[in-house]
C-alpha positions as CSV (number, residue, x, y, z in Angstrom):
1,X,190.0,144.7,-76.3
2,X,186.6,146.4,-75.9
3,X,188.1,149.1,-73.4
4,X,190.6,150.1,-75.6
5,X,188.3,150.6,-78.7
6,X,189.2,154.3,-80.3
7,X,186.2,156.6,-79.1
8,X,185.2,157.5,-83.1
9,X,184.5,153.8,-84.0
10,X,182.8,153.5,-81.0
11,X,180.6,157.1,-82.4
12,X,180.4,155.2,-85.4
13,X,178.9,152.1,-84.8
14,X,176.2,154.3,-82.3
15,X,175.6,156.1,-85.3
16,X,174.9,153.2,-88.1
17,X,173.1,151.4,-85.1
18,X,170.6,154.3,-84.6
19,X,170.4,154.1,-88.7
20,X,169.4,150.5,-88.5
21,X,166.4,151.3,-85.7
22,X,165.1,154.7,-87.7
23,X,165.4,152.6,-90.6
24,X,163.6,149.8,-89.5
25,X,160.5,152.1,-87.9
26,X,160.2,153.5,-91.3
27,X,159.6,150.0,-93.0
28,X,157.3,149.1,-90.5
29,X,155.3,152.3,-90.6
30,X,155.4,151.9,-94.4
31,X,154.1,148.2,-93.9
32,X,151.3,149.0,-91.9
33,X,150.3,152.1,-94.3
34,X,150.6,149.7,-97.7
35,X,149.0,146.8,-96.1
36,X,152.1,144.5,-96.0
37,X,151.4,141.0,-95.6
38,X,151.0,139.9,-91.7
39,X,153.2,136.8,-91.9
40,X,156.3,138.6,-92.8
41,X,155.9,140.6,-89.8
42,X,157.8,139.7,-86.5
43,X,156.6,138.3,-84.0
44,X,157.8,141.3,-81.8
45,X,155.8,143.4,-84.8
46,X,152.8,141.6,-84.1
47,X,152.9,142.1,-80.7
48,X,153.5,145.7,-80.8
49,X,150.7,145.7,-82.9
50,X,148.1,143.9,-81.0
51,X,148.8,145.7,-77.6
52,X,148.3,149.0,-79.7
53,X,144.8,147.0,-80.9
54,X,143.9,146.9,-77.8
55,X,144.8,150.1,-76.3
56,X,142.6,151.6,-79.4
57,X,139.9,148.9,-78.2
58,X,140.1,150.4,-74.9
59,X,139.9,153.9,-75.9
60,X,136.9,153.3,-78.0
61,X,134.9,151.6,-75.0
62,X,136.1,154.6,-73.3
63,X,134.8,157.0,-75.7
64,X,131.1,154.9,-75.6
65,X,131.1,154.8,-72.2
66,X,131.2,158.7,-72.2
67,X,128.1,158.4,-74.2
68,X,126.2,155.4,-72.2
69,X,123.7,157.6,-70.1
70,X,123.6,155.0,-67.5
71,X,127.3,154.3,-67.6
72,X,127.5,154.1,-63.5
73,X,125.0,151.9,-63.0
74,X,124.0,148.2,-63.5
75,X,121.2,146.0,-63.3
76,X,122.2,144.2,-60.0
77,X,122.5,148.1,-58.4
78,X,118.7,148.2,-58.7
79,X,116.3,146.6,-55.9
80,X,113.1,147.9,-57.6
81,X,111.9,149.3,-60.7
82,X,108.6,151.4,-61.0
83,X,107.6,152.5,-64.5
84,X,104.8,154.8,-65.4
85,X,103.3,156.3,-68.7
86,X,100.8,158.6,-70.0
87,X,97.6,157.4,-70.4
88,X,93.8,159.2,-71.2
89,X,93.0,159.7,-67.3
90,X,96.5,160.6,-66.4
91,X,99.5,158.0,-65.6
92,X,99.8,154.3,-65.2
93,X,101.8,152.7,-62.4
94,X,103.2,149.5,-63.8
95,X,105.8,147.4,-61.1
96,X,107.3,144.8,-62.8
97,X,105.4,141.5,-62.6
98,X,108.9,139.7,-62.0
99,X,112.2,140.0,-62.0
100,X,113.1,138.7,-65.1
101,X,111.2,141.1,-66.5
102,X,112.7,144.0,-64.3
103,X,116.2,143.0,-65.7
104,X,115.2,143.0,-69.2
105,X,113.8,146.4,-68.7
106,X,116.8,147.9,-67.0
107,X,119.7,146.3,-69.3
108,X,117.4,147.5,-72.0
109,X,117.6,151.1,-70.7
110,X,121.3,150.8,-69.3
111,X,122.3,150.3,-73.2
112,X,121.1,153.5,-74.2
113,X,123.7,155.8,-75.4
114,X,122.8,160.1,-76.2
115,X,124.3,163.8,-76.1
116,X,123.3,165.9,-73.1
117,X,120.6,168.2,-74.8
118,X,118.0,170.8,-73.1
119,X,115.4,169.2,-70.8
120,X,112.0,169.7,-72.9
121,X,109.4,172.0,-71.1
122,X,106.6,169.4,-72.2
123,X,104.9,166.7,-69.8
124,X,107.4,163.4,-70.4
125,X,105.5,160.5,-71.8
126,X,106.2,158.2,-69.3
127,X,109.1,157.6,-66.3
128,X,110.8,154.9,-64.6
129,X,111.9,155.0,-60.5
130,X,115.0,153.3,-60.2
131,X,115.2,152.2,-56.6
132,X,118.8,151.3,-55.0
133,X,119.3,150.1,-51.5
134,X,119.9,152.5,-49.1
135,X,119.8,155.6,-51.3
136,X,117.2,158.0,-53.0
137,X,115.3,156.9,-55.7
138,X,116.4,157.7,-59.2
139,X,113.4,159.4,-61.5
140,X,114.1,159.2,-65.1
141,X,111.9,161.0,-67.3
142,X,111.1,160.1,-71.0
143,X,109.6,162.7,-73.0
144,X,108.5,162.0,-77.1
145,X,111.3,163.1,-79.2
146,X,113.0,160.8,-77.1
147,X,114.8,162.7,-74.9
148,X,115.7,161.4,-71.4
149,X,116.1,163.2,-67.9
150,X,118.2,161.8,-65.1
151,X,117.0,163.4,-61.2
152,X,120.6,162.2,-59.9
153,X,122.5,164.1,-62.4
154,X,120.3,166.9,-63.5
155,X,121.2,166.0,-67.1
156,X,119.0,165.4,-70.1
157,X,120.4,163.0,-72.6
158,X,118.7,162.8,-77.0
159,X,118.5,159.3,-76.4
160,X,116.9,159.2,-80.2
161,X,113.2,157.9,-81.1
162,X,114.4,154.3,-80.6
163,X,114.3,154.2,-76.9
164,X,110.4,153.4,-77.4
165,X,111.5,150.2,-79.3
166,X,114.7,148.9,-77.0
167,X,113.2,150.5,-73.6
168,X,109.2,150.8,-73.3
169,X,108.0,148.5,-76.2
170,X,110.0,145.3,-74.7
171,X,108.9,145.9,-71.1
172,X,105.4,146.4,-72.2
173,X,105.3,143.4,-74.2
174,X,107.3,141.1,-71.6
175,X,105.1,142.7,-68.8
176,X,101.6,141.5,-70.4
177,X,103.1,138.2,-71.1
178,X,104.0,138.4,-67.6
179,X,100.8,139.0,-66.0
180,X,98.9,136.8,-68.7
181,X,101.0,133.7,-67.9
182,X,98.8,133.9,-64.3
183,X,95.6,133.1,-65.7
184,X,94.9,129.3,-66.2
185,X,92.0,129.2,-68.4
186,X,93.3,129.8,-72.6
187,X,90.1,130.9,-73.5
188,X,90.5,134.4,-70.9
189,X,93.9,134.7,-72.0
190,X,92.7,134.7,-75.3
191,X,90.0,137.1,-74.6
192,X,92.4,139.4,-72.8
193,X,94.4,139.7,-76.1
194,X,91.8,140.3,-78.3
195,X,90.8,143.3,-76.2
196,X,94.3,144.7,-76.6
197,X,94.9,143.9,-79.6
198,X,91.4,145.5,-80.3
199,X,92.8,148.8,-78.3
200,X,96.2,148.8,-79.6
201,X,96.8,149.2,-75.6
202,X,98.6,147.1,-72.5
203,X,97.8,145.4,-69.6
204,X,97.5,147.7,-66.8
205,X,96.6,145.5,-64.0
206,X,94.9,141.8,-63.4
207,X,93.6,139.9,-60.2
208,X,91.8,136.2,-60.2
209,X,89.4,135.2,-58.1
210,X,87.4,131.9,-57.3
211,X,84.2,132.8,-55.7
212,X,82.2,129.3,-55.6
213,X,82.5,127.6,-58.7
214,X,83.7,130.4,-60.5
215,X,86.9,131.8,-62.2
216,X,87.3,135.0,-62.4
217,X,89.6,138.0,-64.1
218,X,89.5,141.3,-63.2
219,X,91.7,143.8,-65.2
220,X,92.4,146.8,-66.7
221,X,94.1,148.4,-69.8
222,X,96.2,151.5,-70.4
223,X,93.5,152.5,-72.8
224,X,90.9,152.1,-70.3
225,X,92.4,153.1,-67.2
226,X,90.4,155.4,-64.7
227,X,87.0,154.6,-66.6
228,X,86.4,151.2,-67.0
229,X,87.7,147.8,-66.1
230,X,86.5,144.2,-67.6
231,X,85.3,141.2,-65.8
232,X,85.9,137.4,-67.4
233,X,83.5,134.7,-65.6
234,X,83.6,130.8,-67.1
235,X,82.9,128.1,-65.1
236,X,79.7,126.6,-62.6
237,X,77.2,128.9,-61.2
238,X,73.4,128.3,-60.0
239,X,74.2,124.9,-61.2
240,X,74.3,126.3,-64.7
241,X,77.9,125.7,-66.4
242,X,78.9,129.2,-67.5
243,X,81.4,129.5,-71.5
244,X,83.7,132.4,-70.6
245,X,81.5,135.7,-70.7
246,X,83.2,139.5,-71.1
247,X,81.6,142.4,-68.7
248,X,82.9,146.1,-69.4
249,X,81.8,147.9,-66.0
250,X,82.6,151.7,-66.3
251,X,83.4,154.2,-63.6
252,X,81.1,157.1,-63.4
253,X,83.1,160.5,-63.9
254,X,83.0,161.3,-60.0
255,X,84.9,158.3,-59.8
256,X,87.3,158.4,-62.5
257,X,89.4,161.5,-60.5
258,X,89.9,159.2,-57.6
259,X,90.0,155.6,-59.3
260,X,93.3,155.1,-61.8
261,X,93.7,151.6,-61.2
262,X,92.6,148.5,-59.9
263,X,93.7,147.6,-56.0
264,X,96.4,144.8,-55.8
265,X,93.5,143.0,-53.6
266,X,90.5,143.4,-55.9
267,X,88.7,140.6,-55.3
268,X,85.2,138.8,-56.0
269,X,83.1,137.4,-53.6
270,X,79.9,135.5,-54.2
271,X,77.1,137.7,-51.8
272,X,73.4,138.1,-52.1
273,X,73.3,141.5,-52.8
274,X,70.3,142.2,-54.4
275,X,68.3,140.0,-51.6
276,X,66.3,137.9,-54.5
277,X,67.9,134.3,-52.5
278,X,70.4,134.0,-55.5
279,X,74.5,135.0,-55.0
280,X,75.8,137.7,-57.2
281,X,78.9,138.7,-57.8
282,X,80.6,141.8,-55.5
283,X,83.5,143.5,-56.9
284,X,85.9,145.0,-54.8
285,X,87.5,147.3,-56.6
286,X,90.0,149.7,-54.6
287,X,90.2,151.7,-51.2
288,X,90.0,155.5,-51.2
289,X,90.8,157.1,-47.3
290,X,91.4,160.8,-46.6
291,X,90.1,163.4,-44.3
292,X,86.7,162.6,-45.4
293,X,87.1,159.0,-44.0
294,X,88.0,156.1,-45.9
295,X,85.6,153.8,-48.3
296,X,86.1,150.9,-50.5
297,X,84.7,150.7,-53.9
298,X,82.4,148.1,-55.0
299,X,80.3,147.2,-58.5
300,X,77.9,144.4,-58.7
301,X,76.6,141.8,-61.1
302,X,73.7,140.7,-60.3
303,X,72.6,136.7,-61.2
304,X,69.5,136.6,-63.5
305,X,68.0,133.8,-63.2
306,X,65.6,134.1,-66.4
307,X,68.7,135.4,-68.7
308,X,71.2,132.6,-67.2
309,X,73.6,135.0,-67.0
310,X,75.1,138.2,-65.0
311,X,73.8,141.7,-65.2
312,X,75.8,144.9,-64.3
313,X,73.6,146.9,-61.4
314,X,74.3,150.3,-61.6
315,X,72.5,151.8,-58.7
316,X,74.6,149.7,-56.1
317,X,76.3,152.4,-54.3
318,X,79.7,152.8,-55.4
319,X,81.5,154.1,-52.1
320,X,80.5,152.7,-48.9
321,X,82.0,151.7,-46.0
322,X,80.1,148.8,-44.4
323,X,78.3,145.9,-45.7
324,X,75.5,145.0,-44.0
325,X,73.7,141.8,-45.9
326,X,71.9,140.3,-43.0
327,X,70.2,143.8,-42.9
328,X,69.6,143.8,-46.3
329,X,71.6,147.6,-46.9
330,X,75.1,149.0,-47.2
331,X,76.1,151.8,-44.9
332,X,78.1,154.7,-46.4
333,X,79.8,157.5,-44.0
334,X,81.7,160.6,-44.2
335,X,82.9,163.9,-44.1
336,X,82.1,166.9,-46.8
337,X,84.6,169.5,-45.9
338,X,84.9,170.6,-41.3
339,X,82.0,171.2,-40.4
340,X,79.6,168.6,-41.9
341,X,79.1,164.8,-41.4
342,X,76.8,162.4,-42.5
343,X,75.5,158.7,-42.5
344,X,73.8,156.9,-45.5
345,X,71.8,153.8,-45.4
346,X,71.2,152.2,-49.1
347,X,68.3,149.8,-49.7
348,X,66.8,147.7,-52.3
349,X,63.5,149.6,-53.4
350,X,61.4,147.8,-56.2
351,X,64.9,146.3,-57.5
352,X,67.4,148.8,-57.5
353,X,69.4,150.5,-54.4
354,X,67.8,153.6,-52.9
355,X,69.0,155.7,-50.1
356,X,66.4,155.1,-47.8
357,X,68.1,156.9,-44.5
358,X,70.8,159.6,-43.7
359,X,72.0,161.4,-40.9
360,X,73.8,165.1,-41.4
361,X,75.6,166.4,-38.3
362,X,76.5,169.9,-39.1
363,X,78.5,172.4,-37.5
364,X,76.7,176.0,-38.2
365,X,76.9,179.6,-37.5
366,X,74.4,181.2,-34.4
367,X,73.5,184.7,-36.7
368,X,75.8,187.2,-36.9
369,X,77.6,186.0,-33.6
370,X,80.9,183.9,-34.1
371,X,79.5,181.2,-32.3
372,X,78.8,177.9,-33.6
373,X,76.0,175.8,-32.9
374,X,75.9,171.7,-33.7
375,X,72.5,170.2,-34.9
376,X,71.8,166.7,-36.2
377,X,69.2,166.1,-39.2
378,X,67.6,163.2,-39.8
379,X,66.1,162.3,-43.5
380,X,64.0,159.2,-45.1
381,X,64.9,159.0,-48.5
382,X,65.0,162.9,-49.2
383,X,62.8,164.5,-46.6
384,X,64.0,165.4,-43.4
385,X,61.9,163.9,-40.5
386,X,63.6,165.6,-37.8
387,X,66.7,168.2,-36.8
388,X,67.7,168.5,-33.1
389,X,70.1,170.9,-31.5
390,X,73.3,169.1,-29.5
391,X,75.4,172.4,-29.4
392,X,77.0,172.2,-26.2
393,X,77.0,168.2,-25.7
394,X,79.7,165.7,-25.3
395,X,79.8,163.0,-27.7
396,X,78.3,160.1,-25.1
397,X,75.5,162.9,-24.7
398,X,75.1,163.5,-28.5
399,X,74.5,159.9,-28.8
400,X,72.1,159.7,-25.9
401,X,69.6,162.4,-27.5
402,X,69.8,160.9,-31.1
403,X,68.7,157.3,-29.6
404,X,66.0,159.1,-27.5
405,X,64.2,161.3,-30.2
406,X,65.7,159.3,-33.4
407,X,64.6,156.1,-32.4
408,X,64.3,155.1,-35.9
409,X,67.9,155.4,-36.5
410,X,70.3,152.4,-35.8
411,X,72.9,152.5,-38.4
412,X,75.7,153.5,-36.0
413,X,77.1,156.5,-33.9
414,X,76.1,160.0,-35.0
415,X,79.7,161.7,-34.5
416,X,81.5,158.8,-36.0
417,X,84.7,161.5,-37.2
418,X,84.1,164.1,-34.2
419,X,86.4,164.7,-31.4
């Protein structure tokens, strides 16, 4: 019986049995190292082997996910993407057009895999704002020799030269395509590329508009930005049927500083501008508000009726803050530093806009005293007709005086900003 087994056979048969095992680990091992053929493997051999498969499968995901620079985050953990690069006149705000396009860009970017490196003292070349819900933004910044900067994590990753080809290059391309897809007419999209293809540049910004019988495109490119933006027209106007024509309407350099990109509401608006009894085209371009007030931006094209066609008209006053057509003017107002104010009225002299009125309220120093004194000039075209002292008045009574002895004057109040 088993229980009464002598003890050294019992040794024994341990012994040979451990034999057997060691024995049997060395074949295997020897297998695996010579390449033995899989189907004389066990079964139990071929399961050890695959859960060992796996558990190097796992480690080597493991070791890539240390590398994946945006390893704790996802595309569905994003509500908003803003993406910005360098342009001539400084950066270009690009929101993705959709968000198709948005998840391209961010699995794109969520791919990329680098060492943590030193954050380059160099401007970056362009960024992206991750937004999540709930939580600060995440800025990421992208600098040439591709290396990449997290704000979350303070870390700066050598993302390599090819995040311009998997990142920026496909989220350029797909935003474009985006933006294009919105205008009808295959002629103006066809136009559009040949302009960018032409610049070697990107669709910064686009708007349509149907003033009358019109279509219209408004946009801008990253080569372009902050100093020009193009106009596409085809269609009816004056009864005249209209192929699609190409306007290139620049930005003077006092605007460029304050102008980088077309408003998400430019617009075109069919308005007798000029005051010759045929519509032009007004361009609203963007909005501009500070402590100086705030103004709109316009262009015009004027309608020629001899050429059949529409004419950039440069002296239309860029900034202004009231249009006033039944008048025949456009009223600009605001502030040049504390202590000085002033009202112009534009009007068409012999074809072109001319400031034809202004009022100055200014704020200014009685001698060597430090009292101030207010007085309020009144000019026609450049020479001043009048200047009367209000130091000391309320604003009702400020108003009162400039009606009595400025009766010429009607373009509004005179301390439109004070008090």
């Amino acid at each position: 019986m088993r229980r009464n087994m002598n003890p050294k056979k019992i040794g024994c048969l341990a012994v040979t049995a451990l034999l057997i095992l060691l024995a049997g680990g060395m074949l295997s091992a020897a297998g695996k190292r010579f390449g033995a053929p899989k189907e004389k493997e066990s079964v139990c051999g071929a399961q050890v082997r695959s859960e060992k498969g796996l558990d190097v499968l796992s480690a080597s995901k493991e070791s890539r996910q240390d590398r994946r620079i945006f390893a704790d985050l996802s595309a569905d953990a994003i509500e908003a993407v803003v993406f910005e690069y360098c342009a001539e006149n400084g950066f270009v705000s690009l929101s993705p057009p959709d968000q198709e396009t948005q998840r391209e860009l961010l699995e794109n970017l969520f791919l990329l895999e680098g060492e943590e490196c030193e954050r380059p003292d160099e401007d970056s070349a362009c960024s992206f704002s991750l937004y999540r819900p709930d939580q600060d933004r995440i800025f990421v910044a992208v600098y040439e020799g591709g290396c990449l900067y997290r704000s979350d994590t303070k870390t700066c990753y050598q993302a390599g030269t090819d995040i311009r080809e998997r990142v920026i290059d496909p989220y350029l391309s797909a935003a474009t395509e985006s933006l294009l897809s919105k205008v009808e007419e295959e002629k103006m999209r066809q136009a559009i590329r040949g302009v960018l293809q032409e610049e070697g540049s990107a669709l910064a910004s686009l708007s349509l508009a149907r003033p009358e019988g019109l279509s219209c495109c408004l946009f801008e490119t990253s080569v372009g930005i902050g100093s020009e933006f193009h106009v596409l027209c085809a269609g009816v106007w004056e009864g005249k049927e209209l192929p699609v024509r190409h306007y290139v309407l620049p930005l003077d350099n006092e605007e460029i500083p304050i102008i980088n990109q077309l408003s998400s509401d430019s617009r075109i608006q069919g308005e007798d501008m000029d005051f010759d009894g045929s519509p032009d085209l007004l361009i609203y371009v963007a909005a501009n508000g500070g402590s100086g007030g705030t103004f709109e931006h316009y262009c015009l094209l004027r309608w020629d009726d001899a050429a059949e066609d529409f004419v950039y008209f440069p002296s239309f006053p860029s900034w202004i803050n009231q249009l006033d057509p039944e008048r025949q003017r456009v009223i600009c107002r605001g502030r040049l530093g504390v202590c000085y104010l002033y009202t112009e009225v534009y009007s068409v002299v012999d074809g072109a806009y001319r400031l034809t009125q202004e009022l100055v309220v200014e704020w200014v120093p009685r001698g060597e005293t430090e009292e101030w004194g207010i007085t309020v000039s009144y000019y026609e075209g450049e020479e001043l007709k009048r200047k009367i002292d209000v130091s000391g008045l309320a604003n009702e009574e400020i108003e009162e005086r400039v009606s009595e002895q400025i009766p010429e004057w009607d373009a509004g109040p005179a301390v439109f900003l004070y008090g």
